[in-house]
C-alpha positions as CSV (number, residue, x, y, z in Angstrom):
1,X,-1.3,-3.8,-9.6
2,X,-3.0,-4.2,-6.3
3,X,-0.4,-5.1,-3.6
4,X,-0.9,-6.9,-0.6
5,X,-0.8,-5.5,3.0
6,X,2.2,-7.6,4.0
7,X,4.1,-6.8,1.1
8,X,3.3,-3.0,1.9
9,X,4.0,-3.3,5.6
10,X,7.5,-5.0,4.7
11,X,8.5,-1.9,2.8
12,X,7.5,0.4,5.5
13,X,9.4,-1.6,7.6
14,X,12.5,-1.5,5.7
15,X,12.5,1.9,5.0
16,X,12.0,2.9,8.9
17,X,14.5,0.2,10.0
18,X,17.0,0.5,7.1
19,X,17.6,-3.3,7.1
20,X,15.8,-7.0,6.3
21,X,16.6,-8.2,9.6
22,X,15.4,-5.5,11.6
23,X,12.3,-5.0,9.5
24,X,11.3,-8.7,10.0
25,X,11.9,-7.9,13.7
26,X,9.5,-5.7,13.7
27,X,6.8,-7.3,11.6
28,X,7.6,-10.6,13.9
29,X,8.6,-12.9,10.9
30,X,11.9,-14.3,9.5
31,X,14.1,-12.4,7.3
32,X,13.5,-14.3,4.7
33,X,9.6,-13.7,5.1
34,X,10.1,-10.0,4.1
35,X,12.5,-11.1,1.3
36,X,9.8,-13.3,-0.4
37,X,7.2,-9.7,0.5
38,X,9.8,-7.5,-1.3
39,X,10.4,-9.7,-4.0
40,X,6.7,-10.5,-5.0
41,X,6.3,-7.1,-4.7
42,X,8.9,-5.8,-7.3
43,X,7.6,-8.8,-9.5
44,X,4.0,-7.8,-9.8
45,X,6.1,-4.0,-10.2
46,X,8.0,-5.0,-12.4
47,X,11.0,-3.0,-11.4
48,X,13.6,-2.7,-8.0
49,X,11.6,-1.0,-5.2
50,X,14.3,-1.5,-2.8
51,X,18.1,-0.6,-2.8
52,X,20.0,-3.1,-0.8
53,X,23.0,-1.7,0.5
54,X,23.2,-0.2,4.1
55,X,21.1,1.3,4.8
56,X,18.6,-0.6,2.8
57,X,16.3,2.7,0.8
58,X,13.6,2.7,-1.5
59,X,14.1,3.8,-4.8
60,X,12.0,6.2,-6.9
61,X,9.7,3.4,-8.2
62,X,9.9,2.3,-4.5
63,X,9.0,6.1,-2.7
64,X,5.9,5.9,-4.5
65,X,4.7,2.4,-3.7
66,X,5.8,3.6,0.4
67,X,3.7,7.0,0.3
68,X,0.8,4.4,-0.7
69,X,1.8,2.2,2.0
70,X,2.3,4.9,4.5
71,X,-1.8,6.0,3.2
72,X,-2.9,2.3,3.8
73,X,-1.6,2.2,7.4
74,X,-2.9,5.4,8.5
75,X,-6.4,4.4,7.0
76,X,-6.1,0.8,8.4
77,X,-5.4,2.4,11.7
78,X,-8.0,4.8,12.0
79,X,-10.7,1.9,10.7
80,X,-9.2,-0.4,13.6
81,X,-9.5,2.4,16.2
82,X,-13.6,3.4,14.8
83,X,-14.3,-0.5,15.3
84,X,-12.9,-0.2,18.6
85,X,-10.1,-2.6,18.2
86,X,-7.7,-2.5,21.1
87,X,-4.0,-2.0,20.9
88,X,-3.9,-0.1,18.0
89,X,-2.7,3.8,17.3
90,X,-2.7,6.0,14.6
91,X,0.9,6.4,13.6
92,X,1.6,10.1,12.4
93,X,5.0,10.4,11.1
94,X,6.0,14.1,10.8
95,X,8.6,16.6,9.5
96,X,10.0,19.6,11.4
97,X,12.8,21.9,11.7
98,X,14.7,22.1,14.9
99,X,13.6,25.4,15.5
100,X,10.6,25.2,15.2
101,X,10.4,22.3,17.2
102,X,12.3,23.9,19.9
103,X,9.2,26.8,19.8
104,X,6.1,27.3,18.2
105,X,5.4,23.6,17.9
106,X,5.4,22.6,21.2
107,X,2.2,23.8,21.4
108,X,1.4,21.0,18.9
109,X,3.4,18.5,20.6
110,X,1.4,19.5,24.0
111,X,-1.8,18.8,22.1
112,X,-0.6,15.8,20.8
113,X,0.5,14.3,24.0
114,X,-3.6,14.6,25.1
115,X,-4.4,12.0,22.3
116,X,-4.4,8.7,24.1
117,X,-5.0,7.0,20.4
118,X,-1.8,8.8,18.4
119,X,2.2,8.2,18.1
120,X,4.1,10.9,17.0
121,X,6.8,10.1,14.7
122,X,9.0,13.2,14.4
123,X,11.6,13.5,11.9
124,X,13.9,16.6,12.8
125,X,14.8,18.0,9.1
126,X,15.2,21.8,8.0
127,X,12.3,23.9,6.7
128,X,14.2,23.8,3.3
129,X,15.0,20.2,2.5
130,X,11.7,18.8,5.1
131,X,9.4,18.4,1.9
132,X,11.5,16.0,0.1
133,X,10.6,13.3,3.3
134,X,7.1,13.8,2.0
135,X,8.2,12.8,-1.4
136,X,9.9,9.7,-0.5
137,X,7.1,9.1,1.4
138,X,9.1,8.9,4.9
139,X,6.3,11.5,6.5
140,X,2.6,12.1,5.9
141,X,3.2,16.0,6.6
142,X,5.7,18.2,7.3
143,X,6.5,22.0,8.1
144,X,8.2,23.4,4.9
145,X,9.8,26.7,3.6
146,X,8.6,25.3,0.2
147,X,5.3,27.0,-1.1
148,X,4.8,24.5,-4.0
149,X,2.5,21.6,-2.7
150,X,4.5,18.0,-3.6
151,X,2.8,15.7,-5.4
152,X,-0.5,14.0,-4.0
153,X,0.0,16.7,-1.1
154,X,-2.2,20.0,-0.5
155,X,-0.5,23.3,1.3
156,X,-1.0,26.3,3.2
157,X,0.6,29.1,4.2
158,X,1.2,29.1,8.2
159,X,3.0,32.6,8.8
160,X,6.9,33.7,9.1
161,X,9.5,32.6,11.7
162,X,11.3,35.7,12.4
163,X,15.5,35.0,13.0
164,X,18.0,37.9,14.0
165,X,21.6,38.1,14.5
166,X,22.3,38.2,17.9
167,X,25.2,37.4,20.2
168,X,26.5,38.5,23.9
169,X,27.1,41.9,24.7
170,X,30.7,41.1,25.5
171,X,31.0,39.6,21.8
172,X,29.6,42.5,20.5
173,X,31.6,45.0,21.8
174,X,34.9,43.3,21.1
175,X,33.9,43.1,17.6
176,X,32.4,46.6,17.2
177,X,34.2,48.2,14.4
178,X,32.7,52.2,14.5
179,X,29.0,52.0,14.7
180,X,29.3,48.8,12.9
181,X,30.9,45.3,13.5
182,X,33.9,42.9,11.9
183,X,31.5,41.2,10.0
184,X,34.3,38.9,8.5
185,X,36.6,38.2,11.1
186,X,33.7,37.9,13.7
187,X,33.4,33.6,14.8
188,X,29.9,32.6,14.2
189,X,28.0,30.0,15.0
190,X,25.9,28.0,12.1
191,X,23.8,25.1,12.8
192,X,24.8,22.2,10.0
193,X,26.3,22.5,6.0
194,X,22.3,23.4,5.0
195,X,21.7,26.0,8.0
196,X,22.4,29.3,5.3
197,X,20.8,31.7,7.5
198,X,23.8,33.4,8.9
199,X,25.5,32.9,5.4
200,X,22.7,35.5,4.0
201,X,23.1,37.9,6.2
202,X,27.2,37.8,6.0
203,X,26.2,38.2,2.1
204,X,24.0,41.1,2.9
205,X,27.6,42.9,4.5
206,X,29.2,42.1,1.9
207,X,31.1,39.2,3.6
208,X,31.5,35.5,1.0
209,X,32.6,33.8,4.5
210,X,33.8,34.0,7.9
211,X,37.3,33.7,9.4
212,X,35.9,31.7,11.8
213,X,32.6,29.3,11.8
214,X,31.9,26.6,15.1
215,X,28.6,24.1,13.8
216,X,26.3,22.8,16.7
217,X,24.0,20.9,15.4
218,X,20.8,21.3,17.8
219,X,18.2,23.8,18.7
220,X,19.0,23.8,21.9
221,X,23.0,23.9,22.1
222,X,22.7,26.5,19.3
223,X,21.0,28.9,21.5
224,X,23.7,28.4,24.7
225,X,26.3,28.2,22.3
226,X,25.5,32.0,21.2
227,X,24.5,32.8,24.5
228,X,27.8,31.6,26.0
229,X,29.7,33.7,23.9
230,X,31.2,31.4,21.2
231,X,30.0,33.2,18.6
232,X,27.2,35.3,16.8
233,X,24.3,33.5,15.0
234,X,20.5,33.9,13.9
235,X,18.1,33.2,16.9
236,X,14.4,32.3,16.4
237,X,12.6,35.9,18.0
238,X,11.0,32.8,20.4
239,X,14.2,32.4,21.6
240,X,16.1,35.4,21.4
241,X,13.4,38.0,22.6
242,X,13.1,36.9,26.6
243,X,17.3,37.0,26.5
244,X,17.6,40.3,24.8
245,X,15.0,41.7,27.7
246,X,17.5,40.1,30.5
247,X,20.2,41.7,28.9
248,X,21.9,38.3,28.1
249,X,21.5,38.6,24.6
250,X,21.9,41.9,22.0
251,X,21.1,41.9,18.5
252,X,23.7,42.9,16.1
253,X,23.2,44.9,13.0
254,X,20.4,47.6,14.0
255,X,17.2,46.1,12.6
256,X,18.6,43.3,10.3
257,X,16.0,40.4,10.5
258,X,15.3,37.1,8.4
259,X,11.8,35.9,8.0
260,X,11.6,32.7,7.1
261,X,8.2,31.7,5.5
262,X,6.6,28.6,6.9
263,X,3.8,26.2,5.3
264,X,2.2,23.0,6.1
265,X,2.2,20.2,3.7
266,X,0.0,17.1,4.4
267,X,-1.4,14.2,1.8
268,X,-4.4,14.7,0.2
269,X,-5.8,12.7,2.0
270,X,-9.8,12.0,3.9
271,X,-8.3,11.3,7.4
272,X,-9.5,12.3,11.0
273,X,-6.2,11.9,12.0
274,X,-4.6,14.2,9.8
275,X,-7.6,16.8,10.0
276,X,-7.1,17.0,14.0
277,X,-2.8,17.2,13.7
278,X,-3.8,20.2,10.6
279,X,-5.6,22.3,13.4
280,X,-3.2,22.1,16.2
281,X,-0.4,23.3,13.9
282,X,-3.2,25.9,12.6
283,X,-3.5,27.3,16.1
284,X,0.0,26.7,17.2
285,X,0.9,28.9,14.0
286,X,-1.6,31.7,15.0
287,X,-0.3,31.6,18.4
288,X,3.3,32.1,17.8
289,X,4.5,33.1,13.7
290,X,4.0,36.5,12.6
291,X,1.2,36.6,9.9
C-alpha cells in the first residue's frame, strides 16, 4: 500500500489531539474530512487503524502506519525548509524523564532554543516506560533506561544518572535508629506508581514497604518536597549535590547510590534534523552523566 499524505497527516492528528473534531481543527477541514482520510486509509489496510473511544488511539496495526507518518512529516519538513519554503519547522517530538529534564537536558533544551527552524515536542515519560512512545510511534527519539534498540530505531549508550537517598538533617536525625535509620517507618517521598527507585533501596534494607509514602508527581516539587522535610527520597546528584554543600540536604545510608543507566533511541532514519538534536544530547550527556 502507498498511503496518501492527507490520510497520514489525519492519523497524526488524531493521535496528538485524541479526537476527530480536534484533529480536523488542526488540519483546517471538517470532521467528516478526516473520517473519509481514516476510513480510506484502513480500507486500502485492510484492518482498524484507529480506536474510537476517548481518547481516540491508534492501534497496533495503526502505531505502525503513525511512526511512517511521523518519518514522512519530518522528511517533508526538512525538504520544505532546504527549498526555502517559509512558514515551515521541523517538528521534533521527544521523550524524556522528568529528571532528566529538570538537569542534564537543559543543556539540550538551551541548544534547541538557538534553532530558529525547530519545535520541540516534549513528552515527559520515565526512563523505563519512555521507549514504548517510540513504538507507538508518539516520538521520533527518546532518552531510555532500555538498552535494546525498538524496532526501526538505532541506540547508544549516553552514561549513568546517579540518585541517592537524601532527606533534611532534621528528618534524619529524628529517624536515626543507632548508626542507622527506621528504614520502615521513615515517610518517603516517591514520584508516581512507576517511580521504583526509593522502592529498591527500601528492598536493599530489607524493607517490602513503607508506613508512610506522600507521591508528588514533578521534578521540581519532588525536590522541595524532600527538601522541606516531608519525607526522604532519591535525588538526581544534579540536584542533590549543591544542597548537601549548603547543608540543606544529607544523604542517608552512608554511600548507598542508584545509577541509573541512560541511552538515546532515535529512528533509523537519514535526517539533518535528527543528526543535529543526536549531538546536543551527545554533549549534554558528556557534560553532565557519569560515564
Amino acid at each position: 500500500m502507498r498511503p496518501h499524505p492527507d490520510q497520514l497527516a489525519a492519523l497524526v492528528a488524531i493521535a496528538d489531539t485524541g479526537t476527530f473534531d480536534a484533529a480536523a481543527r488542526r488540519l483546517h477541514v471538517t470532521p467528516s474530512a478526516v473520517s473519509q482520510r481514516i476510513r480510506a486509509l484502513e480500507s486500502a489496510a485492510g484492518r482498524v487503524l484507529v480506536r474510537r473511544g476517548t481518547p481516540c488511539r491508534p492501534t497496533g496495526a495503526g502505531e505502525t502506519l503513525l511512526r511512517l507518518a511521523r518519518q514522512t512529516e519530518l522528511l517533508y519538513d526538512e525538504a520544505r525548509d532546504a527549498l526555502g519554503e517559509g512558514g515551515h519547522r521541523v517538528e521534533l517530538p521527544l521523550a524524556v524523564s522528568a529528571d532528566s529534564l529538570a538537569t542534564w537536558f537543559r543543556d539540550v533544551v538551551g541548544e534547541v532554543a538557538a534553532w530558529d527552524d525547530s519545535v520541540l515536542r516534549l513528552h515527559v515519560e520515565d526512563q523505563a516506560w519512555s521507549a514504548d512512545l517510540l513504538r507507538g510511534g508518539d516520538v521520533l527519539a527518546a532518552v531510555t533506561s532500555d538498552p535494546v534498540a525498538v524496532q526501526g530505531c538505532v541506540v547508544e549508550r549516553l552514561g549513568s544518572l546517579r540518585y541517592r537517598p537524601a532527606a533534611t538533617p532534621a528528618f534524619a536525625e529524628r529517624w536515626r535508629r543507632g548508626r542507622s535509620h527506621d528504614w520502615a517507618a521513615m515517610p518517603v517521598v516517591v514520584f508516581n506508581e512507576k517511580d521504583r527507585l526509593q522502592h529498591d533501596v527500601l528492598a536493599s534494607y530489607g524493607v517490602d514497604a513503607a508506613a508512610v509514602v506522600h507521591r508528588v508527581p514533578t521534578s521540581a516539587d519532588f525536590h522541595e518536597a524532600v527538601r522541606l522535610g516531608l519525607g526522604w527520597g532519591m535525588l538526581p546528584e544534579p540536584q542533590l549535590l549543591p544542597d548537601v554543600a549548603a547543608g540543606r540536604l544529607v544523604t542517608l545510608g552512608g554511600r548507598a547510590r542508584l545509577d541509573v543507566p541512560l541511552h538515546w533511541q532515535r529512528w533509523r532514519l537519514d535526517s539533518p534534523a535528527l543528526t543535529r538534536l543526536t549531538d546536543a544530547v551527545r554533549r549534554a550527556a558528556r557534560a553532565h552523566l557519569r560515564a
